[in-house]
C-alpha positions as CSV (number, residue, x, y, z in Angstrom):
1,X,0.0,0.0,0.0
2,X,1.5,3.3,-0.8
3,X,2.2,6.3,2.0
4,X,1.6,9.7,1.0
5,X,4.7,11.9,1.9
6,X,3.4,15.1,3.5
7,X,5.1,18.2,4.4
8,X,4.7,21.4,6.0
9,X,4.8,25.0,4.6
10,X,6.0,27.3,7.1
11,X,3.6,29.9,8.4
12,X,3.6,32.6,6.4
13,X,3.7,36.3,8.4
14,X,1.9,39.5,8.4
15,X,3.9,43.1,8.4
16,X,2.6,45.4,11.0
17,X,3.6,48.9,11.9
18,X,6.9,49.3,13.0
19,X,8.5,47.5,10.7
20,X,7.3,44.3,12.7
21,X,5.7,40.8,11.2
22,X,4.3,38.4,13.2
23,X,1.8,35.4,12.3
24,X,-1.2,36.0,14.0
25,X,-2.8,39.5,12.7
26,X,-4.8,39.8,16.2
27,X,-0.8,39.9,18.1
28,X,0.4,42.2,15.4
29,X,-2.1,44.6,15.9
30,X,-2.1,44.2,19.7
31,X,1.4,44.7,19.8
32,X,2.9,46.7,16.8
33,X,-0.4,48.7,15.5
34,X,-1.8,48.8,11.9
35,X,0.4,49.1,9.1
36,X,-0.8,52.1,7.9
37,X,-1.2,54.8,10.6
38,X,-4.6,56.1,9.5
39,X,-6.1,59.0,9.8
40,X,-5.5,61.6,12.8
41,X,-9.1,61.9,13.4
42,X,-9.7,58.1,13.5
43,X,-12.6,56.7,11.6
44,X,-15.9,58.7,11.3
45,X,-18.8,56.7,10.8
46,X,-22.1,56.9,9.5
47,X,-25.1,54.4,10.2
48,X,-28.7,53.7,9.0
49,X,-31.1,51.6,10.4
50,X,-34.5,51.9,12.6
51,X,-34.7,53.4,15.9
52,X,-33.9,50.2,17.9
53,X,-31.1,49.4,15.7
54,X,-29.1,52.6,16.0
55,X,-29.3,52.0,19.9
56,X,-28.1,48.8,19.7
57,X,-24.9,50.4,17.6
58,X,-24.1,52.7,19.6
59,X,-24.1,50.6,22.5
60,X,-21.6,47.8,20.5
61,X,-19.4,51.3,20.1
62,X,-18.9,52.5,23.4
63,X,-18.0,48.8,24.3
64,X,-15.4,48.6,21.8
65,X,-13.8,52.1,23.3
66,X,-12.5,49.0,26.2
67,X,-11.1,45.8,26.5
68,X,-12.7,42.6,25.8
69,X,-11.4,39.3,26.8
70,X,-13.6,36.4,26.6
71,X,-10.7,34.2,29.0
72,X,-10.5,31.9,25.6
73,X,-6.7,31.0,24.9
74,X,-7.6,30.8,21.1
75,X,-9.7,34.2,21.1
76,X,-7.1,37.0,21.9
77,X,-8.4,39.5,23.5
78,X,-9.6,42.9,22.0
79,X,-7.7,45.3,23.6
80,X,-10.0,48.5,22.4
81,X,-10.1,50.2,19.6
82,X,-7.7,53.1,19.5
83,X,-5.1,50.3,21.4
84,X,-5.9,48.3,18.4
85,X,-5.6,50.3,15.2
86,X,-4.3,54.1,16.8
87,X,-6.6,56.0,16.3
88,X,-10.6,56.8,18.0
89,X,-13.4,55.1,16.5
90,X,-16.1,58.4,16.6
91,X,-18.4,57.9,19.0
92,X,-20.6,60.3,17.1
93,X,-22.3,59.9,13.8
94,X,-21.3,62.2,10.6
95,X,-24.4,61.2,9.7
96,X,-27.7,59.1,11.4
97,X,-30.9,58.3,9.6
98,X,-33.4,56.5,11.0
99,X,-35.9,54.3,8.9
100,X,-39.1,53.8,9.9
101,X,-39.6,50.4,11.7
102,X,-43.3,49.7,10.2
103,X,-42.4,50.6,7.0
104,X,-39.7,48.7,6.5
105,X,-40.9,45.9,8.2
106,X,-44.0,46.1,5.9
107,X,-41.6,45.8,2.7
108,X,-40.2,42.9,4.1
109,X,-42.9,41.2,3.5
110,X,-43.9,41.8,0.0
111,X,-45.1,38.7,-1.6
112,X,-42.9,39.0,-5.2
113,X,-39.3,38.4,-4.0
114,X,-37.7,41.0,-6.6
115,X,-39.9,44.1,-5.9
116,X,-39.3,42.9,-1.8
117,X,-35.9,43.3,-1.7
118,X,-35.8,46.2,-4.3
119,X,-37.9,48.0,-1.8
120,X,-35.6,47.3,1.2
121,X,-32.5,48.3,-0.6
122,X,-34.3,51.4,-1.9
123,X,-35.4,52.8,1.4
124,X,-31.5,52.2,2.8
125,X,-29.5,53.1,-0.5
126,X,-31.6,56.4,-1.1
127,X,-31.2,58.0,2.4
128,X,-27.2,56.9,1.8
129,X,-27.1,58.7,-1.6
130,X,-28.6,61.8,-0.4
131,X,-26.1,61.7,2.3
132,X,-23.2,61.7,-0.4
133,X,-24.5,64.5,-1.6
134,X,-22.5,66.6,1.7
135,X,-19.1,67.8,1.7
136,X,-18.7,66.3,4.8
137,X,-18.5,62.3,4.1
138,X,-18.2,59.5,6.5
139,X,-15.5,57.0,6.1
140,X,-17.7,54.1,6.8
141,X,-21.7,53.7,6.5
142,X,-22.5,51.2,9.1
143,X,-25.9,49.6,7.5
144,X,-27.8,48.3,11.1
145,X,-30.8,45.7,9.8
146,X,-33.4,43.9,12.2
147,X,-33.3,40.3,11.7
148,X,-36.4,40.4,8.7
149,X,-34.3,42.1,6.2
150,X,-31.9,39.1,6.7
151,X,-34.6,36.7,6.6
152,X,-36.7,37.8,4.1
153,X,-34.0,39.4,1.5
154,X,-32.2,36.6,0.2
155,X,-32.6,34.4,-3.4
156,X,-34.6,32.0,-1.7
157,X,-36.7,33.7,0.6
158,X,-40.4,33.1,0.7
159,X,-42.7,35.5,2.9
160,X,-45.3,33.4,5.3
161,X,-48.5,33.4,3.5
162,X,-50.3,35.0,6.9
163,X,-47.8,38.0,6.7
164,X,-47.7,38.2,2.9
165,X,-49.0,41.4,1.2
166,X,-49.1,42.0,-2.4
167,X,-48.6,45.3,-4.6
168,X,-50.1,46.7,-7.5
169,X,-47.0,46.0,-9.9
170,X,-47.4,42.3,-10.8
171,X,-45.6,42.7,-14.3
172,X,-43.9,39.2,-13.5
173,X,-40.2,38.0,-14.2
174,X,-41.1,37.6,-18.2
175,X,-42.8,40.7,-19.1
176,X,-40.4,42.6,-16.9
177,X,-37.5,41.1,-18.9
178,X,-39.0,42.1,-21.9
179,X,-39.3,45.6,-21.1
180,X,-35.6,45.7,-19.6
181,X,-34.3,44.7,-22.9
182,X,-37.1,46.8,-25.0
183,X,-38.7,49.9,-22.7
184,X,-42.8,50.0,-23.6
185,X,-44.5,52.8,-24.1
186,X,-45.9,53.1,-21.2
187,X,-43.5,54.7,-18.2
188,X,-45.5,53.1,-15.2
189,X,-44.6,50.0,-16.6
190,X,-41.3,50.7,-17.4
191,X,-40.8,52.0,-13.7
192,X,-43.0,48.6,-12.6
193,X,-40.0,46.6,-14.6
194,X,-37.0,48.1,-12.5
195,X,-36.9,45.8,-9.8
196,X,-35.8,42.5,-12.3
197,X,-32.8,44.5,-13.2
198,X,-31.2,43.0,-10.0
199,X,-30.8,40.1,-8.0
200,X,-33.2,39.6,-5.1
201,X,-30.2,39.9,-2.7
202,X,-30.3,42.3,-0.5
203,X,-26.7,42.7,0.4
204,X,-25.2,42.4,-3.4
205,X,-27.7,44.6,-4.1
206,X,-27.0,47.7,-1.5
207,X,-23.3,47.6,-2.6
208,X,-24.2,47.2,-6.4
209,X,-26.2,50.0,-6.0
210,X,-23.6,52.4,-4.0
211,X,-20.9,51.4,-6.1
212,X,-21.0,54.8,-8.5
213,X,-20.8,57.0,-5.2
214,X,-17.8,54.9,-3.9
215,X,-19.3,54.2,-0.8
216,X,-18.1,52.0,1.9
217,X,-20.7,49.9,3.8
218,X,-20.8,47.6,6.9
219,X,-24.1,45.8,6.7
220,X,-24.6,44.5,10.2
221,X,-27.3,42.2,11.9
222,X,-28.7,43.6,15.1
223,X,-28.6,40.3,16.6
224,X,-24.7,40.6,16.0
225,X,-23.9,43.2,17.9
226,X,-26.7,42.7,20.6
227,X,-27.6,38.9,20.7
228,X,-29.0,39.5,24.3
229,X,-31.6,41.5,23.0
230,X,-32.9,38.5,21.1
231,X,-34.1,35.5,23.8
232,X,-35.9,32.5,22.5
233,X,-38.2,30.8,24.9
234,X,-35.7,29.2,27.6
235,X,-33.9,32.7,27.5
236,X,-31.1,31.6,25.2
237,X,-30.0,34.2,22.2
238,X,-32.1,33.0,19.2
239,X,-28.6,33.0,16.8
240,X,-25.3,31.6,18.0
241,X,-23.0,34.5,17.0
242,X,-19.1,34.5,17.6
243,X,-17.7,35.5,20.9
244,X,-17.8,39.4,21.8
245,X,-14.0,39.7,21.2
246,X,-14.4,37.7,18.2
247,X,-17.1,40.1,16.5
248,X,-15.2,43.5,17.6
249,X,-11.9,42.3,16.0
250,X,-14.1,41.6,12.9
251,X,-16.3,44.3,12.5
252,X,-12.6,46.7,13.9
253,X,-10.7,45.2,11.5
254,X,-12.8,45.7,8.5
255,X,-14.4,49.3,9.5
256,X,-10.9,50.4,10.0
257,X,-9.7,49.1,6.1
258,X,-13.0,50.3,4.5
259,X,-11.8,53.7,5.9
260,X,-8.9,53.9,3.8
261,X,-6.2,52.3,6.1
262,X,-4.4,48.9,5.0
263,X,-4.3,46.6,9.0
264,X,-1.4,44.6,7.8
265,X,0.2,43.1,4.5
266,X,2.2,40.0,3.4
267,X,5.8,40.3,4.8
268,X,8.6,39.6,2.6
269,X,6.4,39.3,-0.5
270,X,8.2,39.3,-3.7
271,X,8.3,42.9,-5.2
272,X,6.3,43.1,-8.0
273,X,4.1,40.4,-7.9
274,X,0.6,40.7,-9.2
275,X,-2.7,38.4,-8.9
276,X,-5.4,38.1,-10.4
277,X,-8.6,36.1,-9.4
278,X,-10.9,35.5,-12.1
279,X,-14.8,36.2,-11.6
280,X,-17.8,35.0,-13.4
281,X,-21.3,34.9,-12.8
282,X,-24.3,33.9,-15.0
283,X,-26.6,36.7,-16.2
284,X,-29.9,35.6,-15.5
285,X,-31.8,37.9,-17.4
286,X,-29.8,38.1,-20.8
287,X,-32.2,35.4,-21.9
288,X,-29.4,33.3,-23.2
289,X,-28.0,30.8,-20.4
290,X,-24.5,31.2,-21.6
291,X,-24.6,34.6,-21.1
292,X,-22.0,35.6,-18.2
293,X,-20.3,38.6,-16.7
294,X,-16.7,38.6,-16.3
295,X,-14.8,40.3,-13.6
296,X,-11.2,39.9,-12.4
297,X,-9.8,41.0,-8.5
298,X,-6.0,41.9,-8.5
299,X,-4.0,42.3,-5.5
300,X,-0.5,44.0,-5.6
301,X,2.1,43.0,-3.4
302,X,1.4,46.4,-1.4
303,X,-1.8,44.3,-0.2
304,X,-4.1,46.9,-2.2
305,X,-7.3,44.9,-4.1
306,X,-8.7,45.9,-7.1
307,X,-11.9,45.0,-8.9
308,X,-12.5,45.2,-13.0
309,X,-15.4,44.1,-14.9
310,X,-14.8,42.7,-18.3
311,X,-16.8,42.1,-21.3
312,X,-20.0,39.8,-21.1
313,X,-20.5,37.4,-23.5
314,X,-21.2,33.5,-24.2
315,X,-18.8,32.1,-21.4
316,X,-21.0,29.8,-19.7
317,X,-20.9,26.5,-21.4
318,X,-23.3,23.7,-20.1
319,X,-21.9,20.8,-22.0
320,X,-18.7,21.0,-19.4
321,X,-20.6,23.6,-16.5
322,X,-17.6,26.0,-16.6
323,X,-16.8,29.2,-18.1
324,X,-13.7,30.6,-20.8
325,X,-13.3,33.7,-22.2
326,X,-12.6,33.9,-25.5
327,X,-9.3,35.9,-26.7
328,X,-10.2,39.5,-27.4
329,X,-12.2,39.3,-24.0
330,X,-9.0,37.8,-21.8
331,X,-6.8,40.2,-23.4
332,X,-8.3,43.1,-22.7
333,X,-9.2,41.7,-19.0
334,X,-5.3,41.2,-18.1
335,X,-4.1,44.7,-20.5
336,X,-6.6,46.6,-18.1
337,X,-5.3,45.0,-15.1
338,X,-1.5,45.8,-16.2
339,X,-2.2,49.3,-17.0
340,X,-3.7,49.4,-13.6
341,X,-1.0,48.2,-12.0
342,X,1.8,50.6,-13.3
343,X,-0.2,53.4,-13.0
344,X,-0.3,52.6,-9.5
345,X,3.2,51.4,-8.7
346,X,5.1,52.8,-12.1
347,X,6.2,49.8,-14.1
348,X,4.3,46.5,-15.3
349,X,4.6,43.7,-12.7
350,X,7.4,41.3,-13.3
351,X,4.9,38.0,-12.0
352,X,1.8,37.9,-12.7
353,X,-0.6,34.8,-11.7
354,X,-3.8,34.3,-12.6
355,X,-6.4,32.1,-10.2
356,X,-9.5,30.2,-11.7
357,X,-11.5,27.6,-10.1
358,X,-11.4,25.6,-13.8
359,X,-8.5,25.4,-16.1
360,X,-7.9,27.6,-18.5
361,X,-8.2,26.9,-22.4
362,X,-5.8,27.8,-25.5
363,X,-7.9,30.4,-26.5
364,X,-8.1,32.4,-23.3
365,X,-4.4,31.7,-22.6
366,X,-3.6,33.2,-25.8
367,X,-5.3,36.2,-24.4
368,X,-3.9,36.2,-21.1
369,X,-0.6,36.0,-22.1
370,X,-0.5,38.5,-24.7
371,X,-2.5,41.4,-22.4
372,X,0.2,41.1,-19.9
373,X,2.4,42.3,-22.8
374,X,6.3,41.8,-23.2
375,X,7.2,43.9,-19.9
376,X,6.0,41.2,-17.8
377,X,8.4,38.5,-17.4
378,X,5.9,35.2,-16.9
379,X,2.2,34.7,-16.8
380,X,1.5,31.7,-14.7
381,X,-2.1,30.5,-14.4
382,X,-3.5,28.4,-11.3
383,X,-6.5,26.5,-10.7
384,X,-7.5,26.4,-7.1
385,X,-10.5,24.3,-5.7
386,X,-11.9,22.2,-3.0
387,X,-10.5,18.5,-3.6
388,X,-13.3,16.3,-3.4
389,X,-11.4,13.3,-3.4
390,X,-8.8,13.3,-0.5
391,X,-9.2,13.5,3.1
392,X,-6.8,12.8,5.6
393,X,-7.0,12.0,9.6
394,X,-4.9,12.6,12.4
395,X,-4.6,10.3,15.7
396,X,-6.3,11.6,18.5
397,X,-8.9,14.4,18.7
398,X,-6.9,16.9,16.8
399,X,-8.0,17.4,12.9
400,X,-4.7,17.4,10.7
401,X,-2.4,20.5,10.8
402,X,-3.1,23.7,9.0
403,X,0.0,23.8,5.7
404,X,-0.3,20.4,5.2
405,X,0.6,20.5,1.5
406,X,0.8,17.2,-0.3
407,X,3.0,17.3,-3.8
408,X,1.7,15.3,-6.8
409,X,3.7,16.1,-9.1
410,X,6.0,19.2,-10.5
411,X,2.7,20.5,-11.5
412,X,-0.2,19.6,-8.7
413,X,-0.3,19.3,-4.7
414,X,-3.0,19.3,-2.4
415,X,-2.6,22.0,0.3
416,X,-4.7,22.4,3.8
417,X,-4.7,26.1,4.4
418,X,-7.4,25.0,7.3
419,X,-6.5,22.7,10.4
420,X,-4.9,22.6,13.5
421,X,-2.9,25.7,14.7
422,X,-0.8,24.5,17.2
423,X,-0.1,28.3,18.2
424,X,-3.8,28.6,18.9
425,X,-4.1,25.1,20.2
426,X,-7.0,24.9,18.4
427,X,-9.1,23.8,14.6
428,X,-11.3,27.0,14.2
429,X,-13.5,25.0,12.1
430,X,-16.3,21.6,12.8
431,X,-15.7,19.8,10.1
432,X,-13.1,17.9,8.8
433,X,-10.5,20.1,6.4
434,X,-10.3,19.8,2.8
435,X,-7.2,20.4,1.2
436,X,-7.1,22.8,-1.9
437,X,-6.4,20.8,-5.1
438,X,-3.2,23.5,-6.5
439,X,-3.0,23.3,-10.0
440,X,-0.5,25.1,-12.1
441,X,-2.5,24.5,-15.6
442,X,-1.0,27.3,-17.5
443,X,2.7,28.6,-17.4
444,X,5.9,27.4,-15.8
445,X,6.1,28.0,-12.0
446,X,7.6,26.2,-9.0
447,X,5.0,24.3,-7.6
448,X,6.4,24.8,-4.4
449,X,6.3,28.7,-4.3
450,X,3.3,28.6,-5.6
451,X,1.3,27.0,-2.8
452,X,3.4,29.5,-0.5
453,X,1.8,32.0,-2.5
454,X,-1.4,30.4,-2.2
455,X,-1.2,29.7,1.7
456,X,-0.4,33.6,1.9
457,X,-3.3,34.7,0.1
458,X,-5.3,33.3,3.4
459,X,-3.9,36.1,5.3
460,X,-5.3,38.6,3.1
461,X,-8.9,38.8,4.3
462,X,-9.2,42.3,5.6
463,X,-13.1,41.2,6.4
464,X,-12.4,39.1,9.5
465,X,-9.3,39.6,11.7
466,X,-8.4,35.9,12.3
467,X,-5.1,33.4,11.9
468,X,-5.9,32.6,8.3
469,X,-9.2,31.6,5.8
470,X,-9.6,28.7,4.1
471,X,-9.3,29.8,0.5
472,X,-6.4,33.0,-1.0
473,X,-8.4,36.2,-1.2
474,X,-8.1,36.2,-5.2
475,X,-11.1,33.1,-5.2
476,X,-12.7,33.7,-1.3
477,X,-15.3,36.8,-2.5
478,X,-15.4,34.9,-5.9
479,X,-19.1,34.3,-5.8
480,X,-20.1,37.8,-3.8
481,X,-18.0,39.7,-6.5
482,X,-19.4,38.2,-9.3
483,X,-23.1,38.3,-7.8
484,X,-22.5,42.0,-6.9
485,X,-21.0,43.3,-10.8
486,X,-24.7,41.6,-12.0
487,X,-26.9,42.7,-9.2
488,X,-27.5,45.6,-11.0
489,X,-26.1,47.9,-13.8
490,X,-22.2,48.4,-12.7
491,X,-20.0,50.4,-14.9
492,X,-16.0,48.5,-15.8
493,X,-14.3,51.4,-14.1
494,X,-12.0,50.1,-11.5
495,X,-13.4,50.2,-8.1
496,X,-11.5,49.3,-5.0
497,X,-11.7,45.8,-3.7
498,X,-13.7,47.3,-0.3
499,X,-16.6,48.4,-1.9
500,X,-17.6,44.5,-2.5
501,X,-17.1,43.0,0.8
């Protein structure tokens, strides 16, 4: 019986201010401070939600002023805000606008699931585009909802039939994709029709909308940030939500980088190495099921994330369930991206790899390969999924160790960027790890560096402040990205990667 030989990447570590890298971003932060020093008056925020909901955030802000240590060895405590990250987190709002419970409550439930989350969005986005219209803007718009919008705004959500109202507009999906593509001659109905342009989503849908004003949102749950306030019957929060010093590192940690300020980058990344994570999503209401959006997130080595949106076209193919570009649209995807790139740093990276979750064809190679021009030295392209097909087990009650990496061949190794972290002396997980299945389909790249690269690339989520995610940052907001460039009409202009997440 054959043995699989398994070895272990080292940790990769974070830079911090000072000069000063350590592994775990909650030490480095505790410790050294952010790597950028943010602004002097600290972050100003905005929030939006009912009456109830605004109390509740303000009462999750004056507790993250202080300490909080939940006595867990694996949760390091939150040592406070301005400890944290150097600067005050305002304790007043730029701006506060309060929605009216009832009324947003009553859109909730809205029998047609399109107009239902239109509405919702509608009644937070237009109070935050008004706002825009100020000099004075707020680094961060903290968007408070009760528990219904969560409920009752996703793809799937159905409205109980004994809360269930109905409008006048009842156009349906059809009709209303008719009119999308063809605008009647009536404007009522035109106006009626507006709703299908998106996905019934309500968070893709906010940031889709606030994309052209460059705003930066925090969509928050009340129960989040004040599960005590919701008891079920034996007095028990309804939701099981992370640990208090768990959330405020979170919810720190990404308020303080959608304010402008980078918490930490890769240490002793190569300089002037570029990736790319390629996005697609199918466009439901084209009317032609191959029809897709394209969209591509680059990070530089600086740890600053970009997102483009590239041609639609006939991607989707249903024989195989994958997607390919064809060569004009690849092209122009990675030229953008270039141009980008040294306008930003002042020459053309020297690596650039491109991440898929399928393997790339000839065609789109082709196109790859000549965007990136002459000026870069190698194009490498990298499929990165979930294997399927390989678990492995560790004695005892331990799951296996976290940069596991098993190597195929020259070409393919299975990597476990979740697992174990003896540092933590914990799994932060409940099931057992998959590895990623790292394959280096296009190019000519070290296999090994690679799924360094690769195990890096977990350290990169700016969203949650914890040891390291599952999946590199160029695939993790894969799906969100691509949901939120078709939730509505988004223009290809560049937008930075924080708008999305």
């Amino acid at each position: 019986m054959s043995r699989l030989v398994l070895e272990r990447l080292a940790e990769p570590r974070l830079q911090f201010g000072l000069n000063q890298a350590l592994e775990d971003p909650r030490d480095g932060l505790t410790l050294f401070g952010p790597l950028d020093e943010g602004k002097t008056f600290g972050v100003r925020p905005a929030v939006i939600g009912t009456a109830a909901g605004i109390q509740r955030f303000w009462s999750w802000v004056a507790r993250i002023q202080r300490p909080i240590d939940d006595g867990r060895f694996s949760r390091p405590p939150f040592p406070g805000f301005q400890a944290a990250f150097g600067v005050p987190f305002g304790q007043k709002a730029l701006f506060e606008v309060v929605l009216d419970n009832e009324e947003l409550i009553d859109a909730c439930r809205i029998e047609d699931r399109h107009q239902r989350v239109h509405r919702v969005v509608r009644l937070y986005a237009d109070e935050i585009r008004v706002a825009t219209k100020d000099e004075a803007q707020a680094d961060v718009w903290f968007v408070v909802v009760p528990d219904e919008v969560y409920v009752s705004c996703r793809p799937e959500s159905v409205v109980p039939k004994d809360v269930r109202r109905t409008t006048g507009a009842t156009l349906g999906r059809g009709i209303s994709k008719r009119l999308i593509a063809a605008p009647g001659l009536f404007e009522e109905l035109n106006v009626d029709a507006i709703p299908y342009k998106y996905q019934p989503h309500f968070h893709n849908q906010l940031k889709a909308l606030l994309l052209d004003v460059g705003v930066s949102t925090q969509i928050i749950r009340e129960s989040t940030i004040a599960p005590g306030d919701f008891l079920n019957a034996v007095g028990h929060p309804r939701r099981t939500v992370g640990l208090p010093s768990e959330i405020a590192w979170n919810l720190c940690t990404a308020a303080f980088y959608k304010s402008g300020a980078r918490p930490w980058k890769l240490s002793n990344v190569r300089p002037g190495v570029c990736y790319l994570g390629i996005v697609f999503k199918r466009d439901e209401l084209s009317g032609d099921g191959r029809w897709s959006s394209c969209g591509a997130q680059m990070f530089l080595d600086s740890g600053d994330g970009l997102v483009f949106k590239g041609a639609g076209g006939p991607w989707y193919s249903e024989t195989n369930n994958s997607f390919h570009l064809d060569e004009r649209a690849a092209r122009r995807l990675v030229a953008t991206a270039v141009s980008e790139y040294r306008s930003r740093v002042g020459h053309p990276p020297s690596e650039l790899f491109v991440h898929g979750k399928t393997r790339f064809n000839a065609e789109e190679w082709r196109g790859f390969t000549s965007g990136a021009s002459e000026s870069t030295d190698y194009v490498v392209g990298v499929r990165i999924r979930l294997a399927e097909d390989l678990r492995i087990y560790r004695r005892g009650r331990h799951a296996v160790l976290r940069g596991l990496a098993y190597v195929r061949d020259e070409r393919t190794a299975f990597l476990w960027a979740n697992g174990f972290i003896p540092g933590l002396q914990t799994y932060p997980g409940r099931e057992v790890p998959k590895a990623l299945l790292v394959d280096v389909c296009r190019g000519e790249a070290n296999i090994q560096r690679v799924m360094e690269d690769v195990l890096a690339l977990t350290k990169l989520n700016y969203n949650a402040c914890i040891y390291g995610d599952g999946q590199p940052v160029t695939l993790r907001f894969a799906n969100a990205v691509g949901e939120i460039l078709t939730a509505g009409p988004v223009g290809g202009a560049p937008t930075p990667f924080k708008l999305y997440i």
